[in-house]
N, C-alpha and C positions, 0 to 999 in steps of 0.2 A: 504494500500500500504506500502511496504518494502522500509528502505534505505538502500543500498548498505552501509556495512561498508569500511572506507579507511583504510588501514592495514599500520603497521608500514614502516619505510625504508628500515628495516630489510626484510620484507617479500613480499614487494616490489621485491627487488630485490633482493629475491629468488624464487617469483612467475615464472619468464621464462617472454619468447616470448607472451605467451594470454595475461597477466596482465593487468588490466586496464590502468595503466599509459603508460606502452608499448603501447599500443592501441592509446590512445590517442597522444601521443608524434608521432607515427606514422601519423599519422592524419596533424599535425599540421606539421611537417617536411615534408611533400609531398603539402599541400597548400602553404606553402612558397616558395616551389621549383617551382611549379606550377605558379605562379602568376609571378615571377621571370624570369620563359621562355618566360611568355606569351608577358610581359613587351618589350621583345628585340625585338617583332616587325617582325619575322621571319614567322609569321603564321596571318599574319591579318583576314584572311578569317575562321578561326576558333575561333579568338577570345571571342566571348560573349558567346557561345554557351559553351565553354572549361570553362572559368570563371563561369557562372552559374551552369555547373555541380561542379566544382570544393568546390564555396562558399555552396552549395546543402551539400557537403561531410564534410566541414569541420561544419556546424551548426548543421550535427549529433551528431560528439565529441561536441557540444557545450549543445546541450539538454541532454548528457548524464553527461556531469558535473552539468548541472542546476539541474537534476536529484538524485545528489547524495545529502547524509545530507553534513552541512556544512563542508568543511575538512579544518582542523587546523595544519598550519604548526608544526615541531618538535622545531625550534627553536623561541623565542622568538621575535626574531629582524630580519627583513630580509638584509639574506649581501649582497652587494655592489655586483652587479654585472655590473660593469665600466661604460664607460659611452652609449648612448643610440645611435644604429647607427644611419648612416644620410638616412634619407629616401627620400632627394630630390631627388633625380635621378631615382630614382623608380617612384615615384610619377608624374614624367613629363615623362617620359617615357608612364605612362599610360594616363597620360591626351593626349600625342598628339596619340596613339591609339586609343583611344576614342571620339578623338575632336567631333566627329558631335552628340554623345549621353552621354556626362561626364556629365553634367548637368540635376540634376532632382530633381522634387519636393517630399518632405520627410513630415509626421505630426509624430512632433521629441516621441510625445508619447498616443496612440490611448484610454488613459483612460482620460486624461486631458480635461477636456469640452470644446468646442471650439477652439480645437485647430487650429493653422494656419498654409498650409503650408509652409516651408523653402525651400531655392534651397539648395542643396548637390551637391559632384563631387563623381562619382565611384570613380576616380582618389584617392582623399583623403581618403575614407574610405580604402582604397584597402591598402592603407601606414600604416593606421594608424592600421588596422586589425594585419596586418603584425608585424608592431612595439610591439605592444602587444605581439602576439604570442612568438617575439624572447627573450624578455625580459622572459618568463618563460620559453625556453630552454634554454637561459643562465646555468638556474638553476640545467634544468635538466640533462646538460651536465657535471656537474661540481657534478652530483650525489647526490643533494638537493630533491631529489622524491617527498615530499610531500611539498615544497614547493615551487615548480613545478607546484602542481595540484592547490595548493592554490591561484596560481597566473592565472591561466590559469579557476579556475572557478569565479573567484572576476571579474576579467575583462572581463570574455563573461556575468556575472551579470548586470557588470556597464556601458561594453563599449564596447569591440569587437562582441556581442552577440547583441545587437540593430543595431551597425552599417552594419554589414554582413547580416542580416535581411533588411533592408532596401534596400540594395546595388541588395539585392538577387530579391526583387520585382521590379525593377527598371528594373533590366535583364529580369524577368521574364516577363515584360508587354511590355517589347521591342521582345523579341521573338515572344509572340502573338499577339502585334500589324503586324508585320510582316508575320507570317506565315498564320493569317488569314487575309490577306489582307485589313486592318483595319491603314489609315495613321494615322500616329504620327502627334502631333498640334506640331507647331515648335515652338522652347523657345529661337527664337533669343531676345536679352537683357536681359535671366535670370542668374543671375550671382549667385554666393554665397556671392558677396560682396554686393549685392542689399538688400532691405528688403521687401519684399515681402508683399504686403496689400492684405485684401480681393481683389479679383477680377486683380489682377495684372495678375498672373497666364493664366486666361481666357483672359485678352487683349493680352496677347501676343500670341497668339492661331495663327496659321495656316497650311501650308500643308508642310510636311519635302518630298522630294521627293526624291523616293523609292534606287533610285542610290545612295542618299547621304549617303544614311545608312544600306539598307540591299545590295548592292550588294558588299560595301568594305569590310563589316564585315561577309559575306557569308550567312545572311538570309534573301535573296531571295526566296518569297514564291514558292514551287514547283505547277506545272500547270498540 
């Protein structure tokens, strides 16, 4: 297998519109936009369905950076790109969009033996995803290209590429617990701020009903 060379800044941009970095920068600015409408709350009934295509597109650009050999920023030191926005308001935004399914159980890494799992919030990954992302347009806005890419494959390595992963099966097992008529066990008392023991998970187990979640979120299984 081949690795994709990263080409200078120079040729970057003079590659055009296909370029890699274009590509992906395109990516990553339409998931933000994306997540951002979703957040206002104007379309509940598409929600999860929108956001799991969405995190679907943006873990594309993520395997295709994971994909690439290592790329090494141009400069030395990376500059200051101010300070880091506020992502509460995003973040509770999507928590009370989400309230009846924000919480779900995560095993933070499937190679680790025994691992146990944690509770997570879409909510917070969704911010934190997010945070990441802008943090390397900062870069790329400011014409740092390959220190852009550099930021943007370091942290789907270390951090926004596990957590959109995780976020993405979470959606994903809500979908088909719903569309195949298959209830969800309900995780009233699962918190993030709990700590989760063997078998906590399963006592908390029972029947979420079907109103509370697929008919405000719009998957209501079809008949």
């Amino acid at each position: 297998m081949t690795s994709e060379v990263v080409p200078s800044e120079e040729e970057l941009a003079a590659s055009g519109p296909d370029s890699f970095a274009v590509q992906i920068a395109d990516q990553v600015e339409s998931f933000m936009v994306a997540v951002t409408e979703v957040a206002k709350g104007d379309d509940p009934d598409s929600a999860v369905p929108y956001l799991l295509l969405q995190i679907s597109q943006l873990l594309l650009a993520g395997g295709r950076l994971g994909a690439y050999e290592d790329i090494v920023p141009e400069e030395r030191y990376e500059p200051d790109t101010g300070p880091d926005p506020d992502m509460d308001e995003l973040r509770e935004r999507l928590a009370a969009l989400l309230a009846p399914i924000d919480v779900y159980s995560e095993v933070f890494d499937p190679y680790v033996p025994h691992s146990k799992p944690v509770p997570s919030r879409i909510s917070d990954d969704l911010a934190d995803i997010i945070s990441n992302l802008r943090h390397g347009m900062a870069h790329y806005r400011e014409g740092r290209i390959s220190e852009a890419l550099w930021w943007w494959q370091f942290s789907y390595l270390s951090n926004w590429g596990p957590t959109a992963s995780a976020s993405l099966r979470a959606l994903q097992s809500l979908v088909a617990h719903v569309r195949l008529d298959t209830p969800l066990a309900e995780l009233d008392g699962l918190d993030t701020d709990s700590g989760a023991e063997d078998g906590d998970l399963e006592r908390q187990a029972g029947r979420v009903m079907e109103a509370e979640i697929a008919t405000p979120l719009g998957l209501s299984p079809e008949r």
